[in-house]
N, C-alpha and C positions, 0 to 999 in steps of 0.2 A: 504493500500500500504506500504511496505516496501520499509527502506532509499536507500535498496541496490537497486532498481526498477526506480529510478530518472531518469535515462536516458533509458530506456526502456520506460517510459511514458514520458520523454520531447521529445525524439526523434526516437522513435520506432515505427514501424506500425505491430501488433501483431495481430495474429488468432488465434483459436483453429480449427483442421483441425477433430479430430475426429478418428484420424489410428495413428500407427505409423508412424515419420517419419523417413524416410531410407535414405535420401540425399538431400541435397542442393547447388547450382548452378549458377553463374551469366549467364548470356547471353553473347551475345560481345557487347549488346547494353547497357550491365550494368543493365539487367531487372533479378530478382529473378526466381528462377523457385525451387519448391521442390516435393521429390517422397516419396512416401505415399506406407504404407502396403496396403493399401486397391485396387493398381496397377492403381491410378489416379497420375496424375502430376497438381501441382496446381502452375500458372503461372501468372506473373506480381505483379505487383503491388496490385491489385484488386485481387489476387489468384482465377483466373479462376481455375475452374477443367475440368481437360481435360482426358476421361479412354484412358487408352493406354494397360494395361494389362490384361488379363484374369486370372487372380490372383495377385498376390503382384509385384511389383517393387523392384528390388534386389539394383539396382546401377541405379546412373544416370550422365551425362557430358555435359557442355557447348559444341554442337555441333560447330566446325569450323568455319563456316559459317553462322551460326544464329541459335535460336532454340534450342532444349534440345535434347541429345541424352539417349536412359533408355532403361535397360537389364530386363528381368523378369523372373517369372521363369514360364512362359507360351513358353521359348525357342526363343523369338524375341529380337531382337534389334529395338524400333523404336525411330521415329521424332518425335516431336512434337512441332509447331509454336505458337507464342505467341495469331494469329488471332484463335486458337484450330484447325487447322489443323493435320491431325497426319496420318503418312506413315510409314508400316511396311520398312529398309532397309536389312533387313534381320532374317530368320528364322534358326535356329538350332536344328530341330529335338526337341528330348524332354530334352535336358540338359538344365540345367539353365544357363542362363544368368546372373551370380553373379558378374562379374565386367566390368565397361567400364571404357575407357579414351578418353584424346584426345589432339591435339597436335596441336595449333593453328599458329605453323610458315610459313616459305615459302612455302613448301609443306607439306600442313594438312593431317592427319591422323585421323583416328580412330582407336581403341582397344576394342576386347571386349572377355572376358575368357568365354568358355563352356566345363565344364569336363576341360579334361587334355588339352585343346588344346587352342591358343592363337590365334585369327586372327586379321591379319591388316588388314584392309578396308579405303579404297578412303571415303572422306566427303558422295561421293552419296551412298554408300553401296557396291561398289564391292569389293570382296574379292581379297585384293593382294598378301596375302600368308599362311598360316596356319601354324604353329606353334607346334609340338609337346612335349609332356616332360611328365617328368617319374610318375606323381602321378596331382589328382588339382591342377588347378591353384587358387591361394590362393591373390591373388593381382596383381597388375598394374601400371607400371609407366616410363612413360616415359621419357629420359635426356632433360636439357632445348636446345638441339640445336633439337631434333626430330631426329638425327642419330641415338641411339639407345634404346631399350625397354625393359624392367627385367619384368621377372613372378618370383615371389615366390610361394616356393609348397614343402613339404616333402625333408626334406635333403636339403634343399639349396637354391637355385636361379639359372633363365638363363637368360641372358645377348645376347638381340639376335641385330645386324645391322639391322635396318629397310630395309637399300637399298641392303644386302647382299642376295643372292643367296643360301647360307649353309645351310644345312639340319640340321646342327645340333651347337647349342651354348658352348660359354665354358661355363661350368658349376662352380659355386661358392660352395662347398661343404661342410654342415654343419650338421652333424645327430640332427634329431629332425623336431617337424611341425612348416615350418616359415608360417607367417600367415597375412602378409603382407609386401609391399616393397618401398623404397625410394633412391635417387639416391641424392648424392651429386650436385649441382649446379654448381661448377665447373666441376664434372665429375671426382673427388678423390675418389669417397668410394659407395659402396652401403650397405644398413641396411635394415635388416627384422627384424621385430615383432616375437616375437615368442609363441608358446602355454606354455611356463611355462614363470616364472616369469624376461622374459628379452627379450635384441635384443642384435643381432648379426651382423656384420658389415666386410667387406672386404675392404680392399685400392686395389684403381683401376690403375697401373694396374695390379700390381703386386701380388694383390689377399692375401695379408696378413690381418692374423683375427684378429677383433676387439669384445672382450664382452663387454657387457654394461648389470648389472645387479644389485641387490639388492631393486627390486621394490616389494610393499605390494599384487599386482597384477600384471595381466595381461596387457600389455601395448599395448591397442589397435589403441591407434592413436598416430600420430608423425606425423614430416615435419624437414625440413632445413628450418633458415631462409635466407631471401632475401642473403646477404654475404655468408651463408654457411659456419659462424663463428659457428654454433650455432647447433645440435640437438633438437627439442622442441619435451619431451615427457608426454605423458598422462600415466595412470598406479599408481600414487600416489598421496599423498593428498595436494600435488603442483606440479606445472612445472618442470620437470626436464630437465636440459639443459645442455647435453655434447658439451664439446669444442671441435672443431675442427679447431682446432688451436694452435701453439706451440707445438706442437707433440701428442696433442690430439687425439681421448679420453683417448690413454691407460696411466696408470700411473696418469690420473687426476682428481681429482672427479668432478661430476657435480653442476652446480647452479641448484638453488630451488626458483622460485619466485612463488608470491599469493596462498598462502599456506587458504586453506576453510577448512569446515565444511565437510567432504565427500572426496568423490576419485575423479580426474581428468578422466574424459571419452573421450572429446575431444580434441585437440590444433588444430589451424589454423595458419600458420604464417603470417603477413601481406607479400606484394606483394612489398612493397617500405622500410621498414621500419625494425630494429629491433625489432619486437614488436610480442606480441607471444597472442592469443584470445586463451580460457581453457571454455570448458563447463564440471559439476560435476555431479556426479551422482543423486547429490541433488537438481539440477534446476539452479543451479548457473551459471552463466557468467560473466566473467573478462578481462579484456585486460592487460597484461604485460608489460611493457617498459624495455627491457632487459639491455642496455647500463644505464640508467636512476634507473634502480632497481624501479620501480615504479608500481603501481597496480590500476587501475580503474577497480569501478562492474559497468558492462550492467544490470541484471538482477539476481534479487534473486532467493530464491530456491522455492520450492513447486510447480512448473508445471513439471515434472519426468526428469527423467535423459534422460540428453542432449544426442543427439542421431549423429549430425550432428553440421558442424562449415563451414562456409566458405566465406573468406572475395571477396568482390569486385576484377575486375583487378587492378581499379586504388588505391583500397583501401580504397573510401570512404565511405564506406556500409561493414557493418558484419552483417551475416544472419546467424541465428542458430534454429534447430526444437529438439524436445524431445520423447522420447519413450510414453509420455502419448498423442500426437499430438497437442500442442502446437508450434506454429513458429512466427518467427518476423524477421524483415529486419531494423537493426537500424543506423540511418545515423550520420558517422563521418566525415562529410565535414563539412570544418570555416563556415558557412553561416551566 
Protein backbone atom coordinates (compact mmCIF):
# COMPACT_ATOMS: atom_id res chain seq x y z
CA UNK A 1 0.00 0.00 0.00
CA UNK A 2 1.12 3.30 -0.77
CA UNK A 3 1.25 6.56 1.81
CA UNK A 4 -0.79 8.36 -0.76
CA UNK A 5 -3.79 5.33 -0.21
CA UNK A 6 -4.26 6.09 3.78
CA UNK A 7 -7.50 7.32 3.24
CA UNK A 8 -8.73 5.29 0.58
CA UNK A 9 -8.20 2.37 2.89
CA UNK A 10 -9.13 4.11 6.29
CA UNK A 11 -12.14 5.40 4.66
CA UNK A 12 -12.92 4.06 1.37
CA UNK A 13 -15.18 1.21 0.15
CA UNK A 14 -13.34 0.25 -3.29
CA UNK A 15 -14.02 -2.30 -6.21
CA UNK A 16 -12.61 -3.27 -9.29
CA UNK A 17 -15.76 -3.30 -11.78
CA UNK A 18 -13.89 -4.85 -14.74
CA UNK A 19 -15.18 -2.02 -17.87
CA UNK A 20 -14.41 1.15 -18.03
CA UNK A 21 -15.87 3.51 -16.03
CA UNK A 22 -17.90 6.35 -17.96
CA UNK A 23 -19.70 8.18 -14.88
CA UNK A 24 -20.52 8.49 -11.46
CA UNK A 25 -23.49 9.61 -9.56
CA UNK A 26 -25.13 10.24 -6.15
CA UNK A 27 -28.66 9.58 -5.73
CA UNK A 28 -30.88 12.02 -3.67
CA UNK A 29 -30.66 9.57 -1.02
CA UNK A 30 -26.91 10.07 -1.03
CA UNK A 31 -26.48 6.33 -2.54
CA UNK A 32 -23.44 5.92 -5.29
CA UNK A 33 -24.46 4.72 -8.53
CA UNK A 34 -21.65 4.30 -11.50
CA UNK A 35 -21.98 3.41 -15.47
CA UNK A 36 -19.67 1.01 -16.96
CA UNK A 37 -18.52 0.58 -20.64
CA UNK A 38 -19.77 -2.65 -20.58
CA UNK A 39 -23.70 -0.65 -20.43
CA UNK A 40 -24.28 -2.09 -16.62
CA UNK A 41 -24.81 0.49 -13.85
CA UNK A 42 -23.42 -0.69 -10.68
CA UNK A 43 -25.47 0.67 -7.60
CA UNK A 44 -25.38 1.36 -3.99
CA UNK A 45 -23.31 0.71 -1.60
CA UNK A 46 -22.94 -3.13 -2.31
CA UNK A 47 -22.45 -2.20 -6.33
CA UNK A 48 -25.33 -4.05 -7.52
CA UNK A 49 -25.07 -4.58 -11.38
CA UNK A 50 -27.85 -3.73 -12.96
CA UNK A 51 -27.62 -4.11 -17.44
CA UNK A 52 -29.55 -1.28 -18.77
CA UNK A 53 -27.63 -1.02 -22.03
CA UNK A 54 -27.31 -3.06 -25.08
CA UNK A 55 -23.91 -1.90 -25.43
CA UNK A 56 -22.00 0.75 -23.56
CA UNK A 57 -23.28 3.55 -21.37
CA UNK A 58 -22.30 6.90 -22.61
CA UNK A 59 -23.55 9.26 -19.69
CA UNK A 60 -25.36 8.97 -16.63
CA UNK A 61 -27.41 11.50 -13.98
CA UNK A 62 -28.90 11.47 -10.56
CA UNK A 63 -32.56 11.10 -11.64
CA UNK A 64 -34.85 13.83 -9.93
CA UNK A 65 -36.80 11.94 -8.05
CA UNK A 66 -34.79 8.89 -7.15
CA UNK A 67 -32.64 6.58 -9.02
CA UNK A 68 -30.03 6.97 -12.00
CA UNK A 69 -31.00 8.34 -15.15
CA UNK A 70 -28.01 6.78 -18.32
CA UNK A 71 -27.96 7.45 -22.00
CA UNK A 72 -26.28 4.66 -24.29
CA UNK A 73 -25.56 4.23 -27.36
CA UNK A 74 -28.08 1.47 -27.97
CA UNK A 75 -30.38 5.00 -28.48
CA UNK A 76 -32.35 4.97 -24.84
CA UNK A 77 -32.53 6.90 -22.20
CA UNK A 78 -33.33 4.74 -19.14
CA UNK A 79 -34.06 4.36 -15.20
CA UNK A 80 -32.62 2.50 -13.02
CA UNK A 81 -33.63 2.00 -9.12
CA UNK A 82 -31.55 1.15 -6.43
CA UNK A 83 -34.13 -2.26 -5.69
CA UNK A 84 -32.51 -3.01 -9.93
CA UNK A 85 -35.60 -2.02 -11.38
CA UNK A 86 -34.84 -0.50 -14.75
CA UNK A 87 -37.51 1.24 -17.23
CA UNK A 88 -36.61 2.36 -20.69
CA UNK A 89 -38.13 6.42 -20.40
CA UNK A 90 -37.38 6.87 -23.74
CA UNK A 91 -35.98 5.70 -27.10
CA UNK A 92 -34.16 7.70 -29.81
CA UNK A 93 -33.84 5.95 -32.88
CA UNK A 94 -30.26 4.84 -33.43
CA UNK A 95 -28.28 8.19 -32.23
CA UNK A 96 -26.51 7.85 -29.39
CA UNK A 97 -27.30 8.86 -26.38
CA UNK A 98 -23.98 10.71 -25.35
CA UNK A 99 -25.08 13.08 -22.60
CA UNK A 100 -27.78 13.53 -19.96
CA UNK A 101 -28.46 15.82 -17.12
CA UNK A 102 -30.79 16.93 -14.72
CA UNK A 103 -32.05 19.57 -12.72
CA UNK A 104 -33.39 18.79 -9.25
CA UNK A 105 -35.30 22.08 -8.37
CA UNK A 106 -38.82 23.05 -8.07
CA UNK A 107 -39.72 21.94 -11.32
CA UNK A 108 -37.29 18.85 -12.28
CA UNK A 109 -36.15 18.29 -15.56
CA UNK A 110 -34.21 16.11 -17.55
CA UNK A 111 -31.79 16.52 -20.53
CA UNK A 112 -30.47 14.24 -22.79
CA UNK A 113 -28.38 15.16 -26.25
CA UNK A 114 -28.99 12.67 -29.54
CA UNK A 115 -27.19 13.82 -32.78
CA UNK A 116 -27.74 17.50 -33.09
CA UNK A 117 -30.79 17.64 -31.13
CA UNK A 118 -31.25 18.46 -27.37
CA UNK A 119 -34.58 17.28 -25.48
CA UNK A 120 -36.01 18.36 -22.27
CA UNK A 121 -38.08 15.67 -20.78
CA UNK A 122 -40.47 15.76 -17.43
CA UNK A 123 -38.73 13.22 -14.55
CA UNK A 124 -41.38 10.59 -16.08
CA UNK A 125 -39.99 10.64 -19.67
CA UNK A 126 -42.04 12.91 -21.65
CA UNK A 127 -40.65 14.99 -24.13
CA UNK A 128 -41.25 18.71 -23.42
CA UNK A 129 -39.45 20.07 -26.33
CA UNK A 130 -36.69 19.26 -28.74
CA UNK A 131 -34.08 21.37 -29.31
CA UNK A 132 -32.21 21.94 -32.44
CA UNK A 133 -28.68 23.20 -33.59
CA UNK A 134 -26.34 23.41 -36.00
CA UNK A 135 -23.77 20.50 -35.77
CA UNK A 136 -23.54 17.66 -32.20
CA UNK A 137 -24.21 18.34 -29.26
CA UNK A 138 -21.04 18.08 -27.42
CA UNK A 139 -22.29 18.79 -23.78
CA UNK A 140 -25.00 19.80 -21.12
CA UNK A 141 -25.68 21.83 -18.59
CA UNK A 142 -27.94 23.23 -16.83
CA UNK A 143 -28.14 27.17 -14.77
CA UNK A 144 -28.44 26.48 -10.87
CA UNK A 145 -32.11 28.06 -10.87
CA UNK A 146 -33.20 25.39 -13.96
CA UNK A 147 -34.52 28.47 -16.03
CA UNK A 148 -32.12 27.83 -18.54
CA UNK A 149 -29.83 25.08 -20.46
CA UNK A 150 -26.55 25.49 -22.81
CA UNK A 151 -25.55 22.80 -25.40
CA UNK A 152 -22.03 23.10 -26.68
CA UNK A 153 -21.36 21.86 -30.31
CA UNK A 154 -19.13 23.36 -33.35
CA UNK A 155 -18.76 27.10 -33.37
CA UNK A 156 -20.04 27.94 -30.10
CA UNK A 157 -22.85 27.34 -27.65
CA UNK A 158 -26.91 27.76 -27.39
CA UNK A 159 -28.40 29.08 -24.60
CA UNK A 160 -31.86 27.96 -24.69
CA UNK A 161 -35.03 29.17 -21.76
CA UNK A 162 -36.25 25.81 -20.51
CA UNK A 163 -39.82 27.53 -20.16
CA UNK A 164 -39.53 29.55 -23.48
CA UNK A 165 -41.54 28.63 -26.60
CA UNK A 166 -38.55 29.98 -29.22
CA UNK A 167 -37.56 27.91 -31.94
CA UNK A 168 -34.49 29.12 -31.98
CA UNK A 169 -31.49 30.27 -29.17
CA UNK A 170 -29.15 33.09 -29.03
CA UNK A 171 -26.24 31.79 -30.15
CA UNK A 172 -22.77 32.36 -28.36
CA UNK A 173 -20.25 32.21 -31.26
CA UNK A 174 -16.94 30.89 -31.27
CA UNK A 175 -15.14 29.07 -34.44
CA UNK A 176 -13.74 25.99 -33.55
CA UNK A 177 -15.02 22.40 -31.79
CA UNK A 178 -16.23 23.21 -28.19
CA UNK A 179 -16.48 20.17 -26.58
CA UNK A 180 -18.16 20.68 -23.41
CA UNK A 181 -20.17 23.27 -21.36
CA UNK A 182 -20.45 25.00 -17.99
CA UNK A 183 -22.47 27.91 -16.64
CA UNK A 184 -21.43 30.32 -14.03
CA UNK A 185 -23.59 29.98 -10.64
CA UNK A 186 -24.57 33.01 -10.46
CA UNK A 187 -25.41 33.11 -14.01
CA UNK A 188 -22.33 35.66 -15.24
CA UNK A 189 -20.55 33.65 -17.88
CA UNK A 190 -20.79 30.51 -19.61
CA UNK A 191 -17.32 28.24 -20.69
CA UNK A 192 -16.79 25.54 -23.03
CA UNK A 193 -13.88 23.11 -23.21
CA UNK A 194 -12.53 23.07 -26.33
CA UNK A 195 -10.79 20.55 -28.95
CA UNK A 196 -7.20 22.35 -28.83
CA UNK A 197 -5.58 23.24 -26.02
CA UNK A 198 -8.07 25.64 -24.10
CA UNK A 199 -11.60 27.11 -23.01
CA UNK A 200 -13.47 29.78 -24.15
CA UNK A 201 -15.93 31.77 -22.10
CA UNK A 202 -18.78 34.47 -22.75
CA UNK A 203 -20.05 37.02 -19.96
CA UNK A 204 -23.74 36.61 -19.61
CA UNK A 205 -25.39 38.98 -20.64
CA UNK A 206 -23.64 40.75 -22.79
CA UNK A 207 -21.91 38.00 -24.52
CA UNK A 208 -18.32 39.29 -24.31
CA UNK A 209 -15.22 36.71 -24.94
CA UNK A 210 -13.23 35.21 -22.47
CA UNK A 211 -9.89 32.97 -23.48
CA UNK A 212 -8.41 30.81 -21.07
CA UNK A 213 -5.60 29.00 -22.51
CA UNK A 214 -1.86 27.94 -22.34
CA UNK A 215 -2.64 24.27 -21.18
CA UNK A 216 -0.08 21.07 -21.98
CA UNK A 217 -3.58 19.41 -23.12
CA UNK A 218 -6.77 19.15 -23.71
CA UNK A 219 -8.91 20.30 -20.87
CA UNK A 220 -11.52 17.87 -20.56
CA UNK A 221 -13.14 18.43 -17.31
CA UNK A 222 -13.92 21.64 -15.21
CA UNK A 223 -16.64 23.11 -12.93
CA UNK A 224 -17.29 26.54 -10.82
CA UNK A 225 -16.94 26.33 -7.43
CA UNK A 226 -19.71 26.50 -4.83
CA UNK A 227 -19.01 30.88 -4.90
CA UNK A 228 -18.36 30.94 -8.42
CA UNK A 229 -15.19 32.75 -7.27
CA UNK A 230 -13.32 30.04 -8.88
CA UNK A 231 -12.86 28.11 -12.47
CA UNK A 232 -11.57 24.57 -11.58
CA UNK A 233 -9.70 23.08 -14.46
CA UNK A 234 -8.21 19.70 -15.46
CA UNK A 235 -5.82 19.69 -18.62
CA UNK A 236 -2.56 20.16 -16.77
CA UNK A 237 -0.22 18.75 -14.35
CA UNK A 238 -2.30 20.73 -11.57
CA UNK A 239 -5.42 22.43 -10.95
CA UNK A 240 -5.99 25.30 -12.66
CA UNK A 241 -8.17 27.98 -11.23
CA UNK A 242 -9.29 31.17 -13.12
CA UNK A 243 -10.63 33.86 -11.15
CA UNK A 244 -13.79 35.05 -11.52
CA UNK A 245 -13.56 37.77 -9.69
CA UNK A 246 -12.16 41.22 -9.76
CA UNK A 247 -12.56 41.41 -13.32
CA UNK A 248 -11.44 38.10 -13.81
CA UNK A 249 -10.26 35.97 -15.83
CA UNK A 250 -9.02 38.26 -18.59
CA UNK A 251 -5.92 40.17 -17.66
CA UNK A 252 -5.22 37.57 -14.67
CA UNK A 253 -3.44 34.45 -14.43
CA UNK A 254 -4.73 31.53 -12.99
CA UNK A 255 -3.94 29.43 -9.46
CA UNK A 256 -2.27 26.15 -9.66
CA UNK A 257 -2.90 23.84 -6.78
CA UNK A 258 -1.77 19.97 -6.08
CA UNK A 259 0.55 19.86 -8.72
CA UNK A 260 1.25 15.31 -9.35
CA UNK A 261 3.19 13.07 -11.15
CA UNK A 262 0.93 13.10 -14.50
CA UNK A 263 -1.92 15.28 -16.17
CA UNK A 264 -5.10 16.28 -14.32
CA UNK A 265 -8.16 14.36 -16.19
CA UNK A 266 -10.78 15.04 -13.64
CA UNK A 267 -12.00 18.01 -11.12
CA UNK A 268 -15.11 17.92 -9.17
CA UNK A 269 -15.88 20.82 -7.03
CA UNK A 270 -17.34 20.25 -3.69
CA UNK A 271 -21.09 21.28 -3.22
CA UNK A 272 -20.43 23.42 0.06
CA UNK A 273 -17.15 24.28 0.19
CA UNK A 274 -14.19 25.86 -1.76
CA UNK A 275 -12.51 22.86 -2.29
CA UNK A 276 -11.71 21.50 -5.68
CA UNK A 277 -11.31 16.82 -5.84
CA UNK A 278 -8.45 16.37 -9.22
CA UNK A 279 -8.22 12.63 -10.41
CA UNK A 280 -4.65 12.04 -12.95
CA UNK A 281 -4.07 10.25 -15.57
CA UNK A 282 -1.98 8.34 -13.35
CA UNK A 283 -4.49 6.90 -10.69
CA UNK A 284 -4.00 9.69 -8.57
CA UNK A 285 -6.67 11.52 -6.39
CA UNK A 286 -6.49 14.62 -4.31
CA UNK A 287 -8.60 17.03 -2.60
CA UNK A 288 -7.69 20.82 -2.99
CA UNK A 289 -8.58 23.44 -0.28
CA UNK A 290 -8.52 26.55 -2.43
CA UNK A 291 -8.89 29.48 0.19
CA UNK A 292 -6.46 27.34 2.41
CA UNK A 293 -3.87 26.56 -0.58
CA UNK A 294 -3.90 23.12 0.90
CA UNK A 295 -3.76 19.51 -0.76
CA UNK A 296 -4.95 16.17 0.65
CA UNK A 297 -4.34 12.47 -1.48
CA UNK A 298 -7.42 10.01 -1.57
CA UNK A 299 -5.74 7.76 -3.51
CA UNK A 300 -2.42 6.84 -5.32
CA UNK A 301 -1.69 6.17 -8.72
CA UNK A 302 -1.41 2.71 -10.50
CA UNK A 303 -5.25 1.78 -11.00
CA UNK A 304 -5.57 3.87 -14.65
CA UNK A 305 -6.54 7.16 -15.40
CA UNK A 306 -9.21 8.55 -13.41
CA UNK A 307 -12.06 8.59 -15.74
CA UNK A 308 -14.81 10.16 -13.57
CA UNK A 309 -15.04 12.50 -10.01
CA UNK A 310 -18.15 13.33 -8.23
CA UNK A 311 -18.60 14.50 -4.84
CA UNK A 312 -21.86 13.84 -2.75
CA UNK A 313 -24.84 16.79 -2.42
CA UNK A 314 -24.01 17.34 0.95
CA UNK A 315 -20.46 16.78 0.35
CA UNK A 316 -19.74 14.03 2.57
CA UNK A 317 -18.64 11.39 0.05
CA UNK A 318 -16.36 11.72 -3.06
CA UNK A 319 -16.73 8.86 -5.43
CA UNK A 320 -14.22 8.40 -8.34
CA UNK A 321 -13.88 5.38 -11.08
CA UNK A 322 -10.99 4.81 -13.78
CA UNK A 323 -10.50 3.91 -17.30
CA UNK A 324 -8.97 0.41 -16.05
CA UNK A 325 -12.49 -0.03 -13.91
CA UNK A 326 -11.41 0.60 -10.74
CA UNK A 327 -14.01 2.67 -8.26
CA UNK A 328 -14.41 3.77 -4.79
CA UNK A 329 -16.91 5.91 -2.74
CA UNK A 330 -14.65 7.59 0.09
CA UNK A 331 -16.25 9.19 3.19
CA UNK A 332 -15.59 12.77 4.29
CA UNK A 333 -17.92 13.05 7.15
CA UNK A 334 -16.38 14.20 11.04
CA UNK A 335 -17.42 10.78 12.22
Amino acid sequence: MSDLDQLLTQRGNGAQFGAYVVAVAFDAKGQPGFALGDGTLRLGSAHQAVVVHDGAALAMSAHPQGGFVSGGDDGRLMLAQLDGTVRELRKFGSKWVEHVAAFAGKTPLLAASAGKRLHLLSPAGEVLKTLEHPSTVSGIAFDAKGKRVAASHYNGASLWFTASGAAVAPKLDWKGSHTGVAIHPGGEALVTTMQENALHGWTLPEGKHMRMSGYPTKPESFGFTKSGRWLATAGAESVVLWPFFGGGPMGKPPTELGMGDGIVKRVACHPQHEVVAAGFDTGLVLVADVARERVLPVCGPGRGCVSTLAWSADGAHLAFGTEGGFAAVVDFSGR
